[in-house]
C-alpha positions in Angstrom: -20.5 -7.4 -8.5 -18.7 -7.6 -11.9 -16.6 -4.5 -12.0 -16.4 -4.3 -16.0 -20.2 -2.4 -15.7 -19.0 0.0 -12.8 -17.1 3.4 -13.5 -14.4 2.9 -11.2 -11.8 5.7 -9.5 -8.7 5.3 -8.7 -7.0 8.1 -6.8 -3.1 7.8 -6.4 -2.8 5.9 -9.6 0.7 7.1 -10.0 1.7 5.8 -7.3 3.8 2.3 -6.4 1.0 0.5 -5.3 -1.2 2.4 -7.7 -0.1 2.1 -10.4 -0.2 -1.9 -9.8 -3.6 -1.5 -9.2 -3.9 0.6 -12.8 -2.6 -2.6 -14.5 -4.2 -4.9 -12.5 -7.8 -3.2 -13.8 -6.7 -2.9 -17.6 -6.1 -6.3 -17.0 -9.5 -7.4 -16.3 -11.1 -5.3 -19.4 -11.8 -2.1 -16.7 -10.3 0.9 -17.9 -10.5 3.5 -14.7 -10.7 7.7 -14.1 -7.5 8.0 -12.8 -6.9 10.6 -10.1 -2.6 11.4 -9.5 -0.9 13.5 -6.7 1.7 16.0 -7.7 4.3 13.7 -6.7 5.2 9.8 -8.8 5.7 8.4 -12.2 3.0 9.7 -14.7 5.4 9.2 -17.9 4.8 5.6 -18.4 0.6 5.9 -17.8 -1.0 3.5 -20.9 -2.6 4.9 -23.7 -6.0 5.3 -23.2 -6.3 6.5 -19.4 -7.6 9.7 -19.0 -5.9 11.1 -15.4 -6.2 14.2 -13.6 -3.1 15.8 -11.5 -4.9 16.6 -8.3 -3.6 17.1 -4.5 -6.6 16.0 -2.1 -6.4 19.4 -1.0 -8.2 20.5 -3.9 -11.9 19.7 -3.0 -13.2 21.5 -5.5 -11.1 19.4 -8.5 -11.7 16.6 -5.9 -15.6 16.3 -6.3 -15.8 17.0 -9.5 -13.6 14.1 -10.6 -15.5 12.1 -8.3 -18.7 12.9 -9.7 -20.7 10.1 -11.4 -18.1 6.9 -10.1 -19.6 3.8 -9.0 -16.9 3.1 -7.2 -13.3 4.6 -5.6 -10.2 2.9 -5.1 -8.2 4.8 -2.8 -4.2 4.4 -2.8 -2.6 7.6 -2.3 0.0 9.0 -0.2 3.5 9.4 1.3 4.4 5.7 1.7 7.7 6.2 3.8 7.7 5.3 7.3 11.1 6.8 7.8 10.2 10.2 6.1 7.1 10.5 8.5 9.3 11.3 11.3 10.6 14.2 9.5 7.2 15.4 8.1 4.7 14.0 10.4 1.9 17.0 9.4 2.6 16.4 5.8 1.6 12.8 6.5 -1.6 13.7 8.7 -2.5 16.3 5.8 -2.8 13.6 3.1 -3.3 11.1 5.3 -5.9 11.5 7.1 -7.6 15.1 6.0 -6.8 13.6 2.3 -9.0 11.0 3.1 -11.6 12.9 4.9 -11.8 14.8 1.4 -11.9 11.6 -0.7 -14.9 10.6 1.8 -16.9 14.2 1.6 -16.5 14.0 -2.1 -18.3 10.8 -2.0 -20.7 11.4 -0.4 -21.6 14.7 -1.9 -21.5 12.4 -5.4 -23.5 9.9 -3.9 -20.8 7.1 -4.2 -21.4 4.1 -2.0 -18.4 2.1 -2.2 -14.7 2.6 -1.3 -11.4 0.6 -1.0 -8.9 1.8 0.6 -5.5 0.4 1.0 -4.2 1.1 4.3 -0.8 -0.9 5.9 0.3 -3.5 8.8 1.8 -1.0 10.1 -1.1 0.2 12.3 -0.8 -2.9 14.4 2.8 -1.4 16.0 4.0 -4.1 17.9 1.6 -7.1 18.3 1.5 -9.5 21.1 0.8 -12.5 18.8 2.1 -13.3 15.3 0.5 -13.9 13.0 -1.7 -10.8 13.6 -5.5 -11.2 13.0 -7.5 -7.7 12.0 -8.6 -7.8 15.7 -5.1 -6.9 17.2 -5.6 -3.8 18.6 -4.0 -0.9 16.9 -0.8 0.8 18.1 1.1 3.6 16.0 4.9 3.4 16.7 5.2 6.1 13.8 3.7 8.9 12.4 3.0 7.1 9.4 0.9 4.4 11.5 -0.8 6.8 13.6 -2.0 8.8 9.6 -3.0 5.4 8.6 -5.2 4.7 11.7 -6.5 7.9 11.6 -7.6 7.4 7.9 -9.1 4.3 8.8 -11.1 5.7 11.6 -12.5 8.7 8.8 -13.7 5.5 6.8 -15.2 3.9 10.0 -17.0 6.6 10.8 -18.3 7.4 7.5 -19.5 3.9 7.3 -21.3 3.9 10.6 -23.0 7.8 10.2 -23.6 7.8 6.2 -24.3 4.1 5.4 -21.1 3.5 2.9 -19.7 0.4 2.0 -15.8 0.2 2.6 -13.5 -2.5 2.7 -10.0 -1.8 3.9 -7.1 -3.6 3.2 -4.0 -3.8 5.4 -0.7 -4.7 3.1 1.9 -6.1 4.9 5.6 -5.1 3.5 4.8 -5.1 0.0 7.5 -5.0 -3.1 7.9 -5.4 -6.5 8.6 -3.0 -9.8 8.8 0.2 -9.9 9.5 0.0 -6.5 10.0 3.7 -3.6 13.8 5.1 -3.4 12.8 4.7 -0.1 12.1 1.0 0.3 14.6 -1.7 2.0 14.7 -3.1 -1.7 16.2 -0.1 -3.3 18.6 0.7 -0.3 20.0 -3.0 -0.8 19.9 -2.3 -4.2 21.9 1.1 -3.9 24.4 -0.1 -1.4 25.3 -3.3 -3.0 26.7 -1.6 -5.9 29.1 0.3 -3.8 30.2 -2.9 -2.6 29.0 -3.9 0.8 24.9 -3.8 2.0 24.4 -1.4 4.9 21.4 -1.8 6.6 20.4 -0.3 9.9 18.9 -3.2 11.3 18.9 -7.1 10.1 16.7 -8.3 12.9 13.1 -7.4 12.1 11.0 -9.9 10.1 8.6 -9.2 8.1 5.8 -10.0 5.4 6.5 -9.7 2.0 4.1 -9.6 -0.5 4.5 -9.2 -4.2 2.9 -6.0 -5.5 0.4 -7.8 -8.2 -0.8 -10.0 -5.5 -1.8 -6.7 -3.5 -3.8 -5.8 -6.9 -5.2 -8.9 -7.3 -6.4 -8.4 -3.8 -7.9 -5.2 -4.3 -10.4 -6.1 -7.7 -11.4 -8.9 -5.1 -12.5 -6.8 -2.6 -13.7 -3.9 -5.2 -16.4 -6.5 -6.2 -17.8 -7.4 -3.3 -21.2 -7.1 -2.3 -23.3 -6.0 1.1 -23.5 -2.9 2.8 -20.8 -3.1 5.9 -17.3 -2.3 7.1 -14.7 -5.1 6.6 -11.0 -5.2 7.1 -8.7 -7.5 5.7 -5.2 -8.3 6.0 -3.4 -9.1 2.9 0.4 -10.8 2.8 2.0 -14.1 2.5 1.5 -15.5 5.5 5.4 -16.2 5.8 7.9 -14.4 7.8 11.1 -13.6 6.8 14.3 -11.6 8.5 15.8 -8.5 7.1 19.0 -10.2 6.6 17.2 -13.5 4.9 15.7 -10.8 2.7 18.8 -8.8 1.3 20.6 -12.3 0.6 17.8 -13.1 -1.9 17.9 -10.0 -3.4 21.9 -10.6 -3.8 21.4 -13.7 -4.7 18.8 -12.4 -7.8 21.6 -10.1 -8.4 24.2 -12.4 -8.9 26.0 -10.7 -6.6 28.7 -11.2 -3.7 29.1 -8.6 -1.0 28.7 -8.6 2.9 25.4 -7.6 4.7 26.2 -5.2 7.7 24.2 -3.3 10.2 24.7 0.4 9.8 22.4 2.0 12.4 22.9 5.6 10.9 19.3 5.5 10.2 17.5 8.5 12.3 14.5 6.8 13.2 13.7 7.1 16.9 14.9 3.6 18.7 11.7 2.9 20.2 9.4 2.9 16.9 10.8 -0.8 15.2 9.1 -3.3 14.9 10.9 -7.0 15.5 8.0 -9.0 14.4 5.0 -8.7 11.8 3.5 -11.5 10.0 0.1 -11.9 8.6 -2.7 -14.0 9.4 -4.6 -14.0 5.8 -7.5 -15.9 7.1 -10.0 -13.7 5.9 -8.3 -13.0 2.9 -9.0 -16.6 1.6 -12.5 -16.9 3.3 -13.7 -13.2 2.5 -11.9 -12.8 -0.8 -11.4 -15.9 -2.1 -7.7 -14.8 -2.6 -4.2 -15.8 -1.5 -0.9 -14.7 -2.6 0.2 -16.2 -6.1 4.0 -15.3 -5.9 6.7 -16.8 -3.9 9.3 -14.0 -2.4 12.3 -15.7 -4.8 9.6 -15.5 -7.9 8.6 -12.1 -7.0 12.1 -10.8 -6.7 13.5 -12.2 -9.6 10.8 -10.1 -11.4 11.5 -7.0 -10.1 14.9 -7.3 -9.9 14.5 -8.3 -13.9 15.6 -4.8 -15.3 13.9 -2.8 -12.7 14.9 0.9 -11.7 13.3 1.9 -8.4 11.2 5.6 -8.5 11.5 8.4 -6.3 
């Protein structure tokens, strides 16, 4: 389906992964109704995109943005599984009733097609890595368990009401414009005080450039056929949390000790050692695989970048 003919949503445009996705569209000649949350960048939106400042609260301003869009592209909310312990009905709220609203608007508007962006983090701890979409799901944080929830909304909107959804599970993803609360920017932060403090080097993980998410998700907004599919998108590769913050260091030019620092108020139970995609269906369903080697990616970033709140 070429997506230059459809009218195309995107709600949480102003966010990280949003607003990659914004770009990523522009790119490709498709100029998008932009829906933003309260919260995120909004200063440096292109000329040209109209957007609307709307909490998914706001069902009324909700459907009647929604009105008349082929298609929704849905990338909002809280990204920080940290802050979930803090706030865990804030997370549930955008989460999960957030998309429940997103879905009723849809419906009400008559729009058949939705991609959402959802994250690895659903799968917890996996018995096997790399991790198909058919690991079962287990929620080791708030955040995870919003996430599933969401997912479940789209399931059963799919199954009852005969939409066409495709949901895409990032693993860790990075690039500009990346959270204050990412790993990136607390290497970032701490290096320049002179030593990288870290509250645990062990876990490996899945890095995948941000524009290689984006790419993903204009593949899987074209697709065709009325059904549910799932899709895990990453590199494929697994790398430590140590490995990681010596490339960054090394992008920075910069000389300083990694330590652990386990000041980090997380409960001990919810990390997760290992997670590492298996992009199997990305290639076959999508036709896509990543484009951007963690050293390319970071050197990006890294390249005069400022990471948002």
């Amino acid at each position: 389906m070429t997506l230059q003919k459809q009218s195309v949503g995107l709600v949480g445009a102003n966010g990280f992964i949003g607003f990659a996705i914004l770009k990523a569209l522009l790119d490709q000649g498709v100029v998008p109704r932009a829906l933003c949350g309260p919260i995120g960048n909004r200063e440096s939106f292109p000329a040209g995109v109209q957007f609307v400042v709307c909490d998914l609260g706001d069902t009324e301003r909700l459907q009647a943005w929604i009105s008349g869009l082929d298609l929704v592209i849905h990338a909002a909310g809280p990204p920080s599984v940290q802050r979930s312990f803090e706030m865990p009905k804030e997370y549930v709220r955008v989460h999960v009733e957030g998309t429940a609203a997103v879905l009723h608007a849809c419906r009400i508007a008559k729009v058949e097609r939705l991609v959402y962006v959802s994250s690895a983090e659903v799968y917890g701890r996996p018995d096997i890595n790399p991790v198909t979409e058919k690991q079962r799901l287990q929620a080791r944080s708030p955040y995870a368990a919003a996430k599933i929830g969401a997912e479940k909304m789209i399931e059963a909107h799919v199954e009852s009401y005969g939409l066409t959804a495709t949901i895409l599970r990032p693993f860790s993803i990075y690039g500009q414009n990346f959270h204050a609360d990412s790993l990136l920017s607390r290497i970032v932060s701490t290096a320049k005080k002179g030593c990288v403090r870290l509250r645990d080097l062990r876990p490996i993980r899945d890095y995948c450039y941000v524009a290689d998410l984006a790419a993903a998700v204009l593949q899987a907004a074209g697709l065709n056929g009325r059904c549910l599919r799932v899709i895990n998108i990453g590199s494929g590769v697994g790398t430590s949390v140590l490995d990681f913050a010596e490339l960054v260091l090394q992008e920075l030019c910069m000389r300083v000790a990694v330590i652990e620092d386990r000041v980090d108020p997380r409960p001990g139970h919810s990390e997760i050692l290992e997670l590492i995609a298996d992009i199997t269906s990305a290639r076959e369903i999508l036709g896509w695989r990543p484009e951007t080697s963690l050293q390319e990616g970071l050197r990006r970033t890294l390249s005069g970048n400022v990471g948002k709140s």
